[in-house]
C-alpha positions in Angstrom: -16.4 17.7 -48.7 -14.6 20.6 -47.2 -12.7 20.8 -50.6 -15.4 21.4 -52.4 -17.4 23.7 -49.9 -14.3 25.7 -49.3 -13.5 25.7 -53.6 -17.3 26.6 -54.7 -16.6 29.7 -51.5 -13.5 31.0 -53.4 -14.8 30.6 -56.8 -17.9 32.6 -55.8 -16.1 35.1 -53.9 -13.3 35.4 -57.0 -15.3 35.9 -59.9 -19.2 36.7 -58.2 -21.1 34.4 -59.9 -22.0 30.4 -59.2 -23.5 31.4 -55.3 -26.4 28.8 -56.1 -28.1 29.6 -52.5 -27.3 33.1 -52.5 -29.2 34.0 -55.7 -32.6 33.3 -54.9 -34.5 35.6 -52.0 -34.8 35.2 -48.4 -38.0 33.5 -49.0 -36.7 30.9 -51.6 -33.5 29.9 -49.2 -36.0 29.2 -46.2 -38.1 26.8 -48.2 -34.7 25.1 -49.4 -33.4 25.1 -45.7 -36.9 24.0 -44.5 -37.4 21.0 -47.4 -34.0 20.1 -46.7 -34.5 19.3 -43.1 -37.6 17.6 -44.1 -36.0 15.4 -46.4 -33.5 14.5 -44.0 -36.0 13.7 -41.3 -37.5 11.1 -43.6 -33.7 9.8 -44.6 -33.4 9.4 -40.9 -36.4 7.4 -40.6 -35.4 4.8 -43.2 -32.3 4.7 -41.7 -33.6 3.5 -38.3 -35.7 1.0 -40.7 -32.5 -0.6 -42.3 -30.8 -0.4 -38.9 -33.7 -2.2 -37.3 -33.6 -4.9 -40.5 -29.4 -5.2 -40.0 -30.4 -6.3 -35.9 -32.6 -8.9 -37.0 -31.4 -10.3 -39.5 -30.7 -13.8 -39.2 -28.5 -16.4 -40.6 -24.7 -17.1 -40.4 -23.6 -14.5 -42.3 -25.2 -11.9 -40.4 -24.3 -13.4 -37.0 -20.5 -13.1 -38.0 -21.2 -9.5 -39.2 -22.4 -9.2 -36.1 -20.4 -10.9 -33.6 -16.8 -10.2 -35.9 -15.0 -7.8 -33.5 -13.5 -5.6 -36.0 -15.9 -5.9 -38.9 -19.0 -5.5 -36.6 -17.5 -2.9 -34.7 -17.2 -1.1 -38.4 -20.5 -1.7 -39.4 -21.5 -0.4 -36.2 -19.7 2.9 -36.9 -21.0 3.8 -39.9 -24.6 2.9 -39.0 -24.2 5.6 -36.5 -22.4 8.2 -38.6 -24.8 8.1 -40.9 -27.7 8.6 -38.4 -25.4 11.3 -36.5 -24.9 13.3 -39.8 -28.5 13.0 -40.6 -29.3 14.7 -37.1 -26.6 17.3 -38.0 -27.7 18.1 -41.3 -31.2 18.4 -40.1 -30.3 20.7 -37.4 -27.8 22.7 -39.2 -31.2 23.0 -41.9 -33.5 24.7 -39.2 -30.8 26.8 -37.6 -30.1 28.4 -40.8 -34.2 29.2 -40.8 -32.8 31.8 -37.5 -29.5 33.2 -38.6 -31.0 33.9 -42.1 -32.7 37.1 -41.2 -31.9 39.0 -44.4 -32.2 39.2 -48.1 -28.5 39.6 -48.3 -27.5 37.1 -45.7 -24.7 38.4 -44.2 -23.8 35.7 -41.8 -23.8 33.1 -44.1 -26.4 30.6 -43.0 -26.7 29.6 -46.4 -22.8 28.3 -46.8 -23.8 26.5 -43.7 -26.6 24.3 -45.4 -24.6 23.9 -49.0 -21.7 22.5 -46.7 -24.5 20.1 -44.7 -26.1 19.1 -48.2 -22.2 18.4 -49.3 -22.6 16.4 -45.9 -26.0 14.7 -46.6 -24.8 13.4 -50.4 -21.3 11.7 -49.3 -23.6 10.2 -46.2 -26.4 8.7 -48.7 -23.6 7.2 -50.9 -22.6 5.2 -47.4 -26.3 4.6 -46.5 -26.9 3.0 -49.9 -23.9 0.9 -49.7 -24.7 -0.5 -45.6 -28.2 -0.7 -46.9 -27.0 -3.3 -50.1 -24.5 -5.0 -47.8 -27.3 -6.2 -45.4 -29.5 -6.9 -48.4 -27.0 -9.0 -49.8 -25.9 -10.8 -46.8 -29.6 -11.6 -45.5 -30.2 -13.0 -49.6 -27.3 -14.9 -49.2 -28.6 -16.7 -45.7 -31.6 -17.3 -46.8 -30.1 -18.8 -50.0 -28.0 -20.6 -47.8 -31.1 -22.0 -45.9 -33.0 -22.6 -49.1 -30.5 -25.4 -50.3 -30.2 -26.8 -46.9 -34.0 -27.6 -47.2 -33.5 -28.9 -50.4 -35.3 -26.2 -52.2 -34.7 -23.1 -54.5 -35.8 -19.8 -54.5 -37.8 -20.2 -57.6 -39.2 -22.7 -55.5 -40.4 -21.3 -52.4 -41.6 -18.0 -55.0 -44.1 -20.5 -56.9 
């Protein structure tokens, strides 16, 4: 992430051209920094959805992802780096709404957000893949359960 913030930096400032946030006008850059946040926001609140469906979940597989001191305490982790980030970006988003008080935007608020939307797209690729792994592991319990009782899933969907 801070390869390529840092690389799309020097190749704008070596050859001038490629600023993708710098381009448009004041007014343009607010309503990206401004849609930005608000599309985080709602990130956050399906993350607090999946979180709240990961602590629920139930079934063995789910209890050992749970209860497994190193695995858990992993799983753990990156729930809460990918809700921490989420806050970040968001407020990184609005603060760049301040410091961006001119059409030239000398202080660089908007390298700010390009690095937090770098941020937001390596912290969705984690989201998706916490999100599958509790999808998959709940499927599989209840799969698990399903034969137990004798029954299939086509079964239970007739």
């Amino acid at each position: 992430m801070i390869v390529l913030g840092g690389g799309h930096l020097a190749w704008v400032r070596w050859t001038g051209s490629g600023d993708l946030l710098g381009a448009p006008g004041r007014e343009q850059r607010l309503s990206v920094y401004t849609t930005t946040a608000t599309v985080v926001a709602i990130t956050g609140g399906f993350i607090t959805a999946a979180i709240g469906q990961y602590a629920t979940a139930k079934g063995r597989r789910m209890r050992d992802l749970r209860t497994s001191r190193e695995l858990g305490h992993q799983f753990r982790k990156n729930w809460v780096s990918v809700l921490s980030a989420t806050l970040l970006i968001a407020g990184v988003c609005l603060l760049a709404t301040v410091l961006d008080t001119s059409e030239a935007d000398p202080g660089g608020a908007r390298w700010l957000v390009e690095a937090a939307m770098l941020l937001g797209v390596a912290r969705s690729y984690r989201l998706l893949r916490l999100f599958n792994d509790v999808i998959l592991a709940s499927d599989r319990d209840l799969a698990d359960a399903s034969r137990r009782q004798g029954r299939t899933m086509d079964d239970q969907i007739s």
